[in-house]
Biopython code that builds the backbone (N, CA, C, O; Angstrom):
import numpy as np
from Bio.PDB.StructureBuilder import StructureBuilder

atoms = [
    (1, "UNK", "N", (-155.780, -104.684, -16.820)),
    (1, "UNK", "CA", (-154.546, -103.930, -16.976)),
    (1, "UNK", "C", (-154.543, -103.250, -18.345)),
    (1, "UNK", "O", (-154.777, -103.885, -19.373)),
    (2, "UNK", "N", (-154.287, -102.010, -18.333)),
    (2, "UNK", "CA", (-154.142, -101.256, -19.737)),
    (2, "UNK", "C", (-153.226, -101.911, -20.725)),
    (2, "UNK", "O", (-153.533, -101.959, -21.916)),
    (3, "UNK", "N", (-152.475, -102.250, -20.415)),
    (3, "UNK", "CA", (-151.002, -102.224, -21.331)),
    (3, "UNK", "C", (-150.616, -103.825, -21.629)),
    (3, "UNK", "O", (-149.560, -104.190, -22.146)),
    (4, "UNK", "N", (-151.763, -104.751, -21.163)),
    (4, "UNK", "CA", (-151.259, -106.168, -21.269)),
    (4, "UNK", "C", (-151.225, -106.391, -22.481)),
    (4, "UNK", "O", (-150.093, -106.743, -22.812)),
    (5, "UNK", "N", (-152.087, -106.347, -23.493)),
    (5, "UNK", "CA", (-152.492, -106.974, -25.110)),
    (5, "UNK", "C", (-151.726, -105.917, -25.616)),
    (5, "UNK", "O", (-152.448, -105.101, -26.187)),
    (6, "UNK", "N", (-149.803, -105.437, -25.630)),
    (6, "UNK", "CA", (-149.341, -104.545, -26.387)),
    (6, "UNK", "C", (-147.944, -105.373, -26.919)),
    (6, "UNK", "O", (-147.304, -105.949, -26.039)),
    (7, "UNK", "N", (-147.396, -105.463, -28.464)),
    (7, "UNK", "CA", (-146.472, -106.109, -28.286)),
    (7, "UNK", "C", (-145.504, -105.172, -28.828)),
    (7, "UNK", "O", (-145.919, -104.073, -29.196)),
    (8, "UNK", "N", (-144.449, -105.415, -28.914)),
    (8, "UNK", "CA", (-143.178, -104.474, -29.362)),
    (8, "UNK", "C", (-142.303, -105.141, -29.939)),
    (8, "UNK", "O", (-141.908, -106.034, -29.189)),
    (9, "UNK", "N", (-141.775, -105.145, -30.966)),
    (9, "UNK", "CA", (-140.643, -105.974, -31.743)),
    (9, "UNK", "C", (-139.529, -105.252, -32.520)),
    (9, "UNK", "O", (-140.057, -104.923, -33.582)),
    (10, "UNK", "N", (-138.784, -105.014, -32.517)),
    (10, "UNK", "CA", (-137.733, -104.393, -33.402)),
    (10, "UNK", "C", (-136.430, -105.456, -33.810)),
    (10, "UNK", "O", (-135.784, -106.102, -32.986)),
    (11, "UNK", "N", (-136.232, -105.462, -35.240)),
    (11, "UNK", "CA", (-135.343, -106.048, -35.550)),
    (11, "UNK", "C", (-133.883, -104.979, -36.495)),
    (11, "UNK", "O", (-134.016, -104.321, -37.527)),
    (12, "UNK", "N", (-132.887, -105.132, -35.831)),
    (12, "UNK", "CA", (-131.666, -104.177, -36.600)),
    (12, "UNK", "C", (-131.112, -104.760, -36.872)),
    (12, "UNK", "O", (-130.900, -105.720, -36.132)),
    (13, "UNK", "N", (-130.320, -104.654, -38.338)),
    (13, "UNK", "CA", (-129.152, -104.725, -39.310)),
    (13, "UNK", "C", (-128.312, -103.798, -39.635)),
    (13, "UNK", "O", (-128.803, -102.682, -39.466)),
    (14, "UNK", "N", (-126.733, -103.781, -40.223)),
    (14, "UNK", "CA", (-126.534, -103.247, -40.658)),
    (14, "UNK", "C", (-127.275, -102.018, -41.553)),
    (14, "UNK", "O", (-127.145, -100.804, -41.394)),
    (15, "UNK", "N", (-127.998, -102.654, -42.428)),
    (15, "UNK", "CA", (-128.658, -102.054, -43.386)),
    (15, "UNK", "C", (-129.761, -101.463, -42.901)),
    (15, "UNK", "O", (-130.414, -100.831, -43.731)),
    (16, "UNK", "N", (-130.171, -101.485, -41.762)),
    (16, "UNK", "CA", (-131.717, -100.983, -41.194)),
    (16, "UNK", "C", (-132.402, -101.232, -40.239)),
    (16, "UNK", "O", (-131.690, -101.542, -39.284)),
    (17, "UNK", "N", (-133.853, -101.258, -39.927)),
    (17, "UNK", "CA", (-134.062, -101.398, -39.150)),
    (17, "UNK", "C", (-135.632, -101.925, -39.359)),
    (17, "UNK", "O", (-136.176, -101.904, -40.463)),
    (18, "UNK", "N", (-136.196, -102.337, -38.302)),
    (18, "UNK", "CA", (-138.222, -102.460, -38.647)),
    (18, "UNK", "C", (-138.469, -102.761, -37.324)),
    (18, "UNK", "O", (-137.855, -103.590, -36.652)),
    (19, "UNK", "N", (-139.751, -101.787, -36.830)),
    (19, "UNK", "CA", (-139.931, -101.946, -35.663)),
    (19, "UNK", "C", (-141.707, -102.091, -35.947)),
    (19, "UNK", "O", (-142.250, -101.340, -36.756)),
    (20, "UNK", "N", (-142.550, -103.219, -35.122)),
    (20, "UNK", "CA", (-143.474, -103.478, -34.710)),
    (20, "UNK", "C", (-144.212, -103.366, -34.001)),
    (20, "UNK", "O", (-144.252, -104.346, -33.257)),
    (21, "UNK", "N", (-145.416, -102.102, -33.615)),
    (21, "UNK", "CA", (-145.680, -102.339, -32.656)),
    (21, "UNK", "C", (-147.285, -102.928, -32.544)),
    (21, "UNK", "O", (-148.107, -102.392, -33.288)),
    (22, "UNK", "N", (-147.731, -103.977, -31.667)),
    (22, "UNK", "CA", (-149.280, -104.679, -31.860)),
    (22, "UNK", "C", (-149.798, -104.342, -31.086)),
    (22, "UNK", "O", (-149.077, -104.122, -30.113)),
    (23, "UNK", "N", (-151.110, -104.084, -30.899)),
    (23, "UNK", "CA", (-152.191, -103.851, -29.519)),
    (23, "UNK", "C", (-153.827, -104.294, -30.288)),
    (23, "UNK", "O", (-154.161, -104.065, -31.451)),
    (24, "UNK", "N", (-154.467, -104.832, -29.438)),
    (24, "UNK", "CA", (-155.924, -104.918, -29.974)),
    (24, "UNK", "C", (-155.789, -105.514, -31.282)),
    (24, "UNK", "O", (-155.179, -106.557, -31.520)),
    (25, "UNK", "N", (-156.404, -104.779, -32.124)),
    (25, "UNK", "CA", (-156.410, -105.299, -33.447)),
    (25, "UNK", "C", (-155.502, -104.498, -34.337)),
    (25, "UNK", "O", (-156.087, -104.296, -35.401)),
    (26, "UNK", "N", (-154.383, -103.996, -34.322)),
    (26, "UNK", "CA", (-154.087, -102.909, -34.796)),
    (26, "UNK", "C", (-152.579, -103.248, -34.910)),
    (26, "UNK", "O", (-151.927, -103.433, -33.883)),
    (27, "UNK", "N", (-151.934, -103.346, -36.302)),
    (27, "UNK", "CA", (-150.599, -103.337, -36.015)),
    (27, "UNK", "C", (-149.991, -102.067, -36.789)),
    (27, "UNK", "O", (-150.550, -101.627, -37.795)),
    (28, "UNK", "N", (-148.443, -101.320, -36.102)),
    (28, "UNK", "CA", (-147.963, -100.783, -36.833)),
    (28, "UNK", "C", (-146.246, -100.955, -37.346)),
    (28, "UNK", "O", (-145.316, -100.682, -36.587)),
    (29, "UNK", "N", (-146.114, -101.312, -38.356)),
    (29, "UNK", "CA", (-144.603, -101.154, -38.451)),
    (29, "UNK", "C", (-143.830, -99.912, -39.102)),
    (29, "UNK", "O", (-144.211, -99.493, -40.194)),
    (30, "UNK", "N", (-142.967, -99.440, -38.575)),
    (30, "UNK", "CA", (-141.927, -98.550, -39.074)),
    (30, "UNK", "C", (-140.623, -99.390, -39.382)),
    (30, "UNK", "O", (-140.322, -100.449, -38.832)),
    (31, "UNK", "N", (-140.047, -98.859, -40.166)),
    (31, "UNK", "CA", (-139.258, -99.250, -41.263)),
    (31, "UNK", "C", (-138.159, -98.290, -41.700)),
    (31, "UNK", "O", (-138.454, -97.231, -42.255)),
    (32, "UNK", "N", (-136.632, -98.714, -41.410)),
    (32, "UNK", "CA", (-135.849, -97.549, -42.317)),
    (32, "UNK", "C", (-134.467, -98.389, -42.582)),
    (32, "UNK", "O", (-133.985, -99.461, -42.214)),
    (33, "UNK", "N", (-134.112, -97.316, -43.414)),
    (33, "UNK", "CA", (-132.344, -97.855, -43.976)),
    (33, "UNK", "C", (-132.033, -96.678, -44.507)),
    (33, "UNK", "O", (-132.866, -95.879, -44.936)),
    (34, "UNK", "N", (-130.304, -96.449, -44.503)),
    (34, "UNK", "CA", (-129.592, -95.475, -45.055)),
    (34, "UNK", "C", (-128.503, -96.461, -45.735)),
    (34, "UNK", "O", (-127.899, -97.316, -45.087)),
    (35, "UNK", "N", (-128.361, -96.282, -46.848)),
    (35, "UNK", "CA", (-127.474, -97.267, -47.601)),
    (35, "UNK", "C", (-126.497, -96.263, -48.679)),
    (35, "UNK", "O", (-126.865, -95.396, -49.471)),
    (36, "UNK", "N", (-125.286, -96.707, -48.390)),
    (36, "UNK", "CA", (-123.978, -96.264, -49.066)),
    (36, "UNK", "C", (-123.763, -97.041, -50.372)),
    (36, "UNK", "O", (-123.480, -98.235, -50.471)),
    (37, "UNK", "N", (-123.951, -96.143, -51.363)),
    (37, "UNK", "CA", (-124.150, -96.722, -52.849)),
    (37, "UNK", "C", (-123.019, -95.952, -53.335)),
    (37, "UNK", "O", (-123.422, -95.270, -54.276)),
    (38, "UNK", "N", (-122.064, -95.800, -53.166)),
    (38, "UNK", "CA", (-120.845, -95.195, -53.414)),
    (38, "UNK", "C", (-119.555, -95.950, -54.217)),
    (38, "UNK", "O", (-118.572, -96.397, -53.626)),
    (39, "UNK", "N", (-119.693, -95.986, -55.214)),
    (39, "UNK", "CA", (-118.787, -96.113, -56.383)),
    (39, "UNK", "C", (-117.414, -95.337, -56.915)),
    (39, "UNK", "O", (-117.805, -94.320, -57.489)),
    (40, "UNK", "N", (-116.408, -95.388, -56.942)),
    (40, "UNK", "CA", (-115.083, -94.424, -57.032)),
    (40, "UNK", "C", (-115.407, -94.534, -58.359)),
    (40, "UNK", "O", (-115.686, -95.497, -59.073)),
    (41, "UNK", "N", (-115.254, -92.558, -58.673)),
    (41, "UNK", "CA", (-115.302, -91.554, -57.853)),
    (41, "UNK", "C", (-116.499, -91.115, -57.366)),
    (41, "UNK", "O", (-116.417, -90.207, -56.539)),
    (42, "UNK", "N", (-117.725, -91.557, -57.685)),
    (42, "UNK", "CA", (-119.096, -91.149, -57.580)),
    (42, "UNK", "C", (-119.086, -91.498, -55.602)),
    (42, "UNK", "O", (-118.607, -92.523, -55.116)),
    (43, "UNK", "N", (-119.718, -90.391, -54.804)),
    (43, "UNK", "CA", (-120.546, -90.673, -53.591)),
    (43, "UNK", "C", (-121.961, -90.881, -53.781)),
    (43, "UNK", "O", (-122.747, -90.057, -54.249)),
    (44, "UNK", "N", (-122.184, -91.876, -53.439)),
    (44, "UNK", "CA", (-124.147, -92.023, -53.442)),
    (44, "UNK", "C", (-124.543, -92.459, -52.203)),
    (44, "UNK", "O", (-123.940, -93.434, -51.754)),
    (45, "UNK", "N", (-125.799, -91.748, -51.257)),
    (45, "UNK", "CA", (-126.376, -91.903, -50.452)),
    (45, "UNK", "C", (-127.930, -92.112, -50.188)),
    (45, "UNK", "O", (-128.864, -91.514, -50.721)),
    (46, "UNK", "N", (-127.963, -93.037, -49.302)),
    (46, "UNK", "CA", (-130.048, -93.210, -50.316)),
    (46, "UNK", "C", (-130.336, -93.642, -48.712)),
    (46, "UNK", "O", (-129.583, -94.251, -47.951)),
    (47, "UNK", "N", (-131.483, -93.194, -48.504)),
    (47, "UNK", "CA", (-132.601, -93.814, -47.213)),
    (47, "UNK", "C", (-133.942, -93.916, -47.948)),
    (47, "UNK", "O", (-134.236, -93.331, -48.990)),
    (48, "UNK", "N", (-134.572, -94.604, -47.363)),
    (48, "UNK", "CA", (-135.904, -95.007, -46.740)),
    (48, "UNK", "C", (-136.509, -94.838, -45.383)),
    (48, "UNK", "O", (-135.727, -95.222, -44.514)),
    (49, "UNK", "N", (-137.507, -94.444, -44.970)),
    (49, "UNK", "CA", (-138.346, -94.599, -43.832)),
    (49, "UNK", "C", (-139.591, -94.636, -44.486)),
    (49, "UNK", "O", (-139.943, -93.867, -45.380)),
    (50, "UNK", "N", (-140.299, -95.642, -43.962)),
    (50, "UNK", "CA", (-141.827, -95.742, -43.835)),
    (50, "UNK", "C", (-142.670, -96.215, -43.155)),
    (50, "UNK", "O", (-142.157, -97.194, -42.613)),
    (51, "UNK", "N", (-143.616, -96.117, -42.867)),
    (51, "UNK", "CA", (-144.727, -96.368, -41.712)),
    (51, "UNK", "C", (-145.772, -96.703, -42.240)),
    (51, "UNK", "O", (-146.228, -95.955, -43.105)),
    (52, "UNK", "N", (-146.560, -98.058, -41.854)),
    (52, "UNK", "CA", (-147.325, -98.560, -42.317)),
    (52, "UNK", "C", (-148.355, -99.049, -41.249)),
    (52, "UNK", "O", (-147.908, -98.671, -40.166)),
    (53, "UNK", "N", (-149.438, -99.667, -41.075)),
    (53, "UNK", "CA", (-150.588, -100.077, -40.787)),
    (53, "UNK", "C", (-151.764, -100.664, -41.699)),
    (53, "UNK", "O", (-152.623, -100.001, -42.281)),
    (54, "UNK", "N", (-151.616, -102.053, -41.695)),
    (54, "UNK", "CA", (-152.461, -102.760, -43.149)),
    (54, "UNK", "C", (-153.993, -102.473, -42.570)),
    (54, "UNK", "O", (-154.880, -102.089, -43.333)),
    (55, "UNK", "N", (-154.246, -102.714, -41.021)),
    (55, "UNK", "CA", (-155.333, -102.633, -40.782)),
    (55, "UNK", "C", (-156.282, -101.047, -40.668)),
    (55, "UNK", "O", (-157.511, -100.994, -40.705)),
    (56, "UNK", "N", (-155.606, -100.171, -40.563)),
    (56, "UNK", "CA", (-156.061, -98.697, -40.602)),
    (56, "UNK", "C", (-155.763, -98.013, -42.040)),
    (56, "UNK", "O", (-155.797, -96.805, -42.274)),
    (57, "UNK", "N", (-155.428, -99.171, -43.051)),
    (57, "UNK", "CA", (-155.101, -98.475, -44.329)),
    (57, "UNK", "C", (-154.123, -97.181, -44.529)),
    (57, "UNK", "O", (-154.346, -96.387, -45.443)),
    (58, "UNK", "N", (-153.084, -97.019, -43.675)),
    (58, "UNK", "CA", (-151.958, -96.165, -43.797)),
    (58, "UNK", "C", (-150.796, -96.276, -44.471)),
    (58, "UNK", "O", (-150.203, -97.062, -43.732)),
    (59, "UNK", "N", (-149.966, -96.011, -45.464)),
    (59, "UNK", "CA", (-148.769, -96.647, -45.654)),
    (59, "UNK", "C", (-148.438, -95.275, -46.035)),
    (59, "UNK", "O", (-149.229, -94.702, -46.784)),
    (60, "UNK", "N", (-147.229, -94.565, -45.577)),
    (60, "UNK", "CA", (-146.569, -93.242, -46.035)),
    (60, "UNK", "C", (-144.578, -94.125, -45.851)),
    (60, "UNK", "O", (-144.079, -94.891, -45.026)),
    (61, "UNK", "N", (-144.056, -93.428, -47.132)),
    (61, "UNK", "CA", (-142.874, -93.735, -47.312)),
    (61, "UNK", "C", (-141.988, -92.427, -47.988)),
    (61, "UNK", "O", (-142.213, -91.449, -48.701)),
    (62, "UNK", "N", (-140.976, -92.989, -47.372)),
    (62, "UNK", "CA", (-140.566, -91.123, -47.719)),
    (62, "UNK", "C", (-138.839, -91.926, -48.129)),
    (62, "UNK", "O", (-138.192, -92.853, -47.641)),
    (63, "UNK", "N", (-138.604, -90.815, -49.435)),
    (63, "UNK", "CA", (-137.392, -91.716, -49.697)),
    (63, "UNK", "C", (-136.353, -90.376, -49.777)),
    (63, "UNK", "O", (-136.847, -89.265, -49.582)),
    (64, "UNK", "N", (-134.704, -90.518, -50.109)),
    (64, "UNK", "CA", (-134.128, -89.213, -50.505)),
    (64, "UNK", "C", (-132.897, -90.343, -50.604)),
    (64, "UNK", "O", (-132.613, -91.465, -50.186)),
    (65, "UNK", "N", (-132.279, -89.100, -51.580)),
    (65, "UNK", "CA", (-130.894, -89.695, -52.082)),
    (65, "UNK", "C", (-130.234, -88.523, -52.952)),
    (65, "UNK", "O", (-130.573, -87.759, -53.856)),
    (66, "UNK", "N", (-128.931, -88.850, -52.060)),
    (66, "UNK", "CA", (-127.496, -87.450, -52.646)),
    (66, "UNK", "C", (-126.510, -88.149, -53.061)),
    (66, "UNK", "O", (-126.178, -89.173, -52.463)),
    (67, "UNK", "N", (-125.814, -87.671, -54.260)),
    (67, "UNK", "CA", (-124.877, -87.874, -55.387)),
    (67, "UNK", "C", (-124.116, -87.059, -55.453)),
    (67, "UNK", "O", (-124.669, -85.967, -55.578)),
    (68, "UNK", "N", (-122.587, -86.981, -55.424)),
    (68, "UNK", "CA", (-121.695, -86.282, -56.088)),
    (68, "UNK", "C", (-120.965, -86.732, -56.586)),
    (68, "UNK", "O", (-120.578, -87.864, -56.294)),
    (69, "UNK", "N", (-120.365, -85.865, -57.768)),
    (69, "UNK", "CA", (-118.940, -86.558, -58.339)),
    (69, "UNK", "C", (-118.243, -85.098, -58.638)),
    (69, "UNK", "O", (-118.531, -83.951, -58.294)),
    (70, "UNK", "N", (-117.155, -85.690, -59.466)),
    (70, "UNK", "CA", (-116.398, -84.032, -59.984)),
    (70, "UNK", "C", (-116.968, -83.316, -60.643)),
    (70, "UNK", "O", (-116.507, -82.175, -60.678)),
    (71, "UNK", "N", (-118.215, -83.601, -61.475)),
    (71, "UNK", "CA", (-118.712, -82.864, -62.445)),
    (71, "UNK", "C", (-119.863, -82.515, -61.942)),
    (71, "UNK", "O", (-120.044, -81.346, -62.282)),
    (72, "UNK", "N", (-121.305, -83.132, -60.917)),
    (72, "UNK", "CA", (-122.520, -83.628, -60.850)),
    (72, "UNK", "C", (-122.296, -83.276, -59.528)),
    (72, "UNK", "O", (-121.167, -83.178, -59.046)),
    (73, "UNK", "N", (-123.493, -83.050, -58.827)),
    (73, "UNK", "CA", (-124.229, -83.130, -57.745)),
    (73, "UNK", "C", (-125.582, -83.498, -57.934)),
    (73, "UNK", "O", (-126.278, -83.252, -58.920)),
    (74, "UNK", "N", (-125.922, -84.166, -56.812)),
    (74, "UNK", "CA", (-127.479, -84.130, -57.418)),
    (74, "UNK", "C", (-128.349, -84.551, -56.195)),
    (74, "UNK", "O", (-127.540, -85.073, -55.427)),
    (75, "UNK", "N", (-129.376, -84.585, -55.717)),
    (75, "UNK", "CA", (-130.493, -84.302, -54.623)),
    (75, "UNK", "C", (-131.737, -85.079, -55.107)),
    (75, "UNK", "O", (-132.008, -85.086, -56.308)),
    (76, "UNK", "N", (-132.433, -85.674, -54.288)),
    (76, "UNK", "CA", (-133.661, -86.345, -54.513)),
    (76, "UNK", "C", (-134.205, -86.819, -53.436)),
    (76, "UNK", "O", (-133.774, -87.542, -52.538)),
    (77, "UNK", "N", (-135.707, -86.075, -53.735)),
    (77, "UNK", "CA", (-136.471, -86.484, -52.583)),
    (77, "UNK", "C", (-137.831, -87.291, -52.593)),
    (77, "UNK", "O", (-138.096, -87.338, -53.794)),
    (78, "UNK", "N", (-138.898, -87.989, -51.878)),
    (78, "UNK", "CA", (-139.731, -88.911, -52.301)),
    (78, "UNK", "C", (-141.123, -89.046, -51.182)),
    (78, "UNK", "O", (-140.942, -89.290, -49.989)),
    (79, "UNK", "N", (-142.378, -88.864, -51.724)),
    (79, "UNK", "CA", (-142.996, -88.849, -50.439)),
    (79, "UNK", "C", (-143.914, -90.089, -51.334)),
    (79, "UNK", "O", (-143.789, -90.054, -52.559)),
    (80, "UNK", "N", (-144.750, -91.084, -50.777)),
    (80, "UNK", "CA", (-146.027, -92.121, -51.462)),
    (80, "UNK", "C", (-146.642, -92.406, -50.354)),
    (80, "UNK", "O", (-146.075, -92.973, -49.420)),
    (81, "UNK", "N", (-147.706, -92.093, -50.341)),
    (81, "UNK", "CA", (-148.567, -92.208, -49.371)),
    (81, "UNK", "C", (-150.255, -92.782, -49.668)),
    (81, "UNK", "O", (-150.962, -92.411, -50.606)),
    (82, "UNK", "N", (-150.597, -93.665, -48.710)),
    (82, "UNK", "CA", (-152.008, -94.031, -48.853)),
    (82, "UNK", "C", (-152.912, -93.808, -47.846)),
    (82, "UNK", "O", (-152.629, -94.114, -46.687)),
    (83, "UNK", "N", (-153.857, -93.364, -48.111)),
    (83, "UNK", "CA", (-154.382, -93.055, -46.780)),
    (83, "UNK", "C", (-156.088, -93.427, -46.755)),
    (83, "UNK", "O", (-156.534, -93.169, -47.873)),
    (84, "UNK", "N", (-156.968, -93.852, -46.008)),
    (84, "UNK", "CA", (-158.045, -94.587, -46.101)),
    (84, "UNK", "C", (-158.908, -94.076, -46.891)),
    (84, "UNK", "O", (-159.664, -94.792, -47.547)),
    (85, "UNK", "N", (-158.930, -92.766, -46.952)),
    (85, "UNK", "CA", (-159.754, -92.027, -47.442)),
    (85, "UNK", "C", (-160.413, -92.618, -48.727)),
    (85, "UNK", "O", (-161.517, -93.150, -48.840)),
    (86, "UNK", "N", (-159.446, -92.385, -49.669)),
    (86, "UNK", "CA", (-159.933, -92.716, -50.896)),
    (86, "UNK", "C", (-158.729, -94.197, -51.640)),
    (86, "UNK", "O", (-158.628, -94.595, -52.800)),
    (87, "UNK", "N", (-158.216, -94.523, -50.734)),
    (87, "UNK", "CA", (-157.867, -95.644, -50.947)),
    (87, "UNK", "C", (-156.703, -95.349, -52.200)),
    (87, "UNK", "O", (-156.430, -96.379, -52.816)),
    (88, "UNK", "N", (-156.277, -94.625, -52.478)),
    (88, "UNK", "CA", (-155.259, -94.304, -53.942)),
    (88, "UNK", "C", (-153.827, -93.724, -53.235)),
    (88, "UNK", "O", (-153.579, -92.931, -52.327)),
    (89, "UNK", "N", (-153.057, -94.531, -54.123)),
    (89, "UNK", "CA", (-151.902, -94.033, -54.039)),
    (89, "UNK", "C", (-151.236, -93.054, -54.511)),
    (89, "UNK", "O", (-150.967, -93.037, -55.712)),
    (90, "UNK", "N", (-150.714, -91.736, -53.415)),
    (90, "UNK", "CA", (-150.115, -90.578, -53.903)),
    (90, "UNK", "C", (-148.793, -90.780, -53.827)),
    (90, "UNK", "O", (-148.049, -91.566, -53.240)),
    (91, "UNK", "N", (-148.620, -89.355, -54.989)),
    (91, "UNK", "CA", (-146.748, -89.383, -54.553)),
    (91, "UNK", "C", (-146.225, -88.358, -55.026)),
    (91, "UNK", "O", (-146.948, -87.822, -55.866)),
    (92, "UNK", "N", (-144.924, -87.672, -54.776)),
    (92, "UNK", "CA", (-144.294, -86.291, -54.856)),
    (92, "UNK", "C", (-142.486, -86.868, -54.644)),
    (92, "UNK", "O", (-141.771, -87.522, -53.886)),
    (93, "UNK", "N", (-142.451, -86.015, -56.003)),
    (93, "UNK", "CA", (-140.891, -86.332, -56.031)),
    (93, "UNK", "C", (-140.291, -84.957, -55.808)),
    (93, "UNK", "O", (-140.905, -83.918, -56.048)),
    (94, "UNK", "N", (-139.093, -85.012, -55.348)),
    (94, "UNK", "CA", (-138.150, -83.502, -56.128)),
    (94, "UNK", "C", (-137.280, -83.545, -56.755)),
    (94, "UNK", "O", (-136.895, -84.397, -55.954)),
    (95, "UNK", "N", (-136.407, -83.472, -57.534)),
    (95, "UNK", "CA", (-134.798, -84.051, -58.082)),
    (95, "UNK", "C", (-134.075, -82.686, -58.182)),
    (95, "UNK", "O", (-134.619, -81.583, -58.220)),
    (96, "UNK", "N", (-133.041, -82.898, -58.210)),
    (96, "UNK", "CA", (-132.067, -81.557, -58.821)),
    (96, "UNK", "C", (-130.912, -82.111, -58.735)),
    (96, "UNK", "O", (-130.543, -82.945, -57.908)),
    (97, "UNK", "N", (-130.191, -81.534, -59.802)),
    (97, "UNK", "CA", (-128.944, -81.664, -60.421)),
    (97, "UNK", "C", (-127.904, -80.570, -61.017)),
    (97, "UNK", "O", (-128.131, -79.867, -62.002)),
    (98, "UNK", "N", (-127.084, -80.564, -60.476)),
    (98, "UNK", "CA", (-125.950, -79.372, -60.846)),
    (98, "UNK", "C", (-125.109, -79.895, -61.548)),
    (98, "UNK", "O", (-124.758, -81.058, -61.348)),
    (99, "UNK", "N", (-124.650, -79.209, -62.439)),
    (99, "UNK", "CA", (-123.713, -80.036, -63.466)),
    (99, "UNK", "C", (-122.547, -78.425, -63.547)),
    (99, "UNK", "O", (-122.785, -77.403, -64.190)),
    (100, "UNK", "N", (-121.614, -78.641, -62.876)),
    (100, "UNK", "CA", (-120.880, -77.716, -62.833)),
    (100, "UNK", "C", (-119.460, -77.688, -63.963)),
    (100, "UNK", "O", (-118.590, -76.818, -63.919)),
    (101, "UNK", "N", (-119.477, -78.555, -64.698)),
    (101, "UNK", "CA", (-119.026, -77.858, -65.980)),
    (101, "UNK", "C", (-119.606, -77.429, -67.365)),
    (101, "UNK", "O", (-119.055, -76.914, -68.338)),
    (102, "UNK", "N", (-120.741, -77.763, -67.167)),
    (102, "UNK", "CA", (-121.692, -77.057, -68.058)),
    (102, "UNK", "C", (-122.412, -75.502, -67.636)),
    (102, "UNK", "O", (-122.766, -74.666, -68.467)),
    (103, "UNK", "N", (-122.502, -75.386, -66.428)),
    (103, "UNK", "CA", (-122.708, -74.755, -65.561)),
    (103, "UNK", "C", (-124.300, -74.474, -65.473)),
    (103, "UNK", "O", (-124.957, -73.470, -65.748)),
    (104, "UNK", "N", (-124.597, -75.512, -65.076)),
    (104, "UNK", "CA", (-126.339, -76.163, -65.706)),
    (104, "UNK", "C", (-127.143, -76.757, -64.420)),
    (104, "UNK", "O", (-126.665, -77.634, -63.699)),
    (105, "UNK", "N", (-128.171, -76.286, -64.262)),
    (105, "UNK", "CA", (-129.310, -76.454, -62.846)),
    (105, "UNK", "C", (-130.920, -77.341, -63.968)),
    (105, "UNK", "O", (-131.699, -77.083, -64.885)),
    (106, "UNK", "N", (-130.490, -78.594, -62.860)),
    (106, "UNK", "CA", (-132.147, -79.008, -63.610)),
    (106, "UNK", "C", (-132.931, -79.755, -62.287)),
    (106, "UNK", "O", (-132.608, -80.632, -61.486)),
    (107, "UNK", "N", (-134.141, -78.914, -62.507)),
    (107, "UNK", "CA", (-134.741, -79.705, -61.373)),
    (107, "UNK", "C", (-136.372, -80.103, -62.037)),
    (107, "UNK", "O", (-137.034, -79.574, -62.930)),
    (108, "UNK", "N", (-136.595, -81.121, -61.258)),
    (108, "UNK", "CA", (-137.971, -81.708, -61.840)),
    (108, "UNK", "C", (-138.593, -81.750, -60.095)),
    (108, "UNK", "O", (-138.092, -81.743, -58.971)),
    (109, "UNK", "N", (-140.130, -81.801, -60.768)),
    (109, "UNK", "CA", (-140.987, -82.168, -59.528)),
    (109, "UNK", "C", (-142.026, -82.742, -60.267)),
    (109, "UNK", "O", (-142.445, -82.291, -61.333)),
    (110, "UNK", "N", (-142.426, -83.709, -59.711)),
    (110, "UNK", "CA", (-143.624, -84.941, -60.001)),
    (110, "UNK", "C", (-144.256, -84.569, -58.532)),
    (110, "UNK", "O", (-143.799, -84.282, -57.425)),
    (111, "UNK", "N", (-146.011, -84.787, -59.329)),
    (111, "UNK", "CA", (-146.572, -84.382, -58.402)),
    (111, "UNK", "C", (-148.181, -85.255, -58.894)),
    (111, "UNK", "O", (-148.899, -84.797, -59.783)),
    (112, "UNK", "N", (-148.466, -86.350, -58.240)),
    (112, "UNK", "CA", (-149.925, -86.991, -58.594)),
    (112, "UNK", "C", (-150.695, -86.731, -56.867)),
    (112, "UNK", "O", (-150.208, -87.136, -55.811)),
    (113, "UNK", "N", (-151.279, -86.377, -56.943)),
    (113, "UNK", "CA", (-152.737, -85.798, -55.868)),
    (113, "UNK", "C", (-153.465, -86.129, -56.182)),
    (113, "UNK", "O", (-154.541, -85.883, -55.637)),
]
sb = StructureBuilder()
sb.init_structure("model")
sb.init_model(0)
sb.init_chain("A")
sb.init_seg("    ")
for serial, (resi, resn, name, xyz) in enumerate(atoms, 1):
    if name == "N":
        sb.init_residue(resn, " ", resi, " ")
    sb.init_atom(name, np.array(xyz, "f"), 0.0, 1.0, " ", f" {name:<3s}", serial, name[0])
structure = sb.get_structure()
């Protein structure tokens, strides 16, 4: 039978989630959360998702998170990734920030390849 040696697992929380899936020799889990970091008056919003495989040497994670207040906005994004190739860990950020009584734009990008 094709499909006998396959397993499937998912576990949910409030806070998230992780799902498993096994076959042969090979496992993969995915992984996420969106979490409310929100402080009066500040809104803060943040996730995670990532996908992994220890045995195929994969792990990519991707992150982001939004901020406002009366003065501030602000944006952030996140990629880290490993991949068999060369075995090293990459990663790429973005940020930006508006500061609207200064009337001021700053953005950064990190970038290791």
């Amino acid at each position: 039978m094709l499909f006998q040696d396959i397993t499937l697992s998912t576990e949910a929380t409030l806070e998230g989630f992780k799902t498993t899936l096994a076959y042969e020799r090979q496992i993969w889990t995915l992984e996420g959360a969106v979490r409310d970091e929100s402080r009066y008056p500040r809104v803060k919003y943040s996730s995670l998702f990532r996908l992994s495989s220890p045995t195929s040497l994969i792990d990519v994670q991707l992150t982001s998170n939004a901020a406002e207040d009366t003065e501030t906005t602000s944006r952030g994004f996140g990629l880290k990734y490993l991949i068999s190739r060369d075995r090293q860990l990459k990663t790429l950020s973005l940020k930006s920030e508006i500061n609207r009584l200064r009337k001021e734009l700053k953005l950064e990008v990190n970038l290791s390849i």
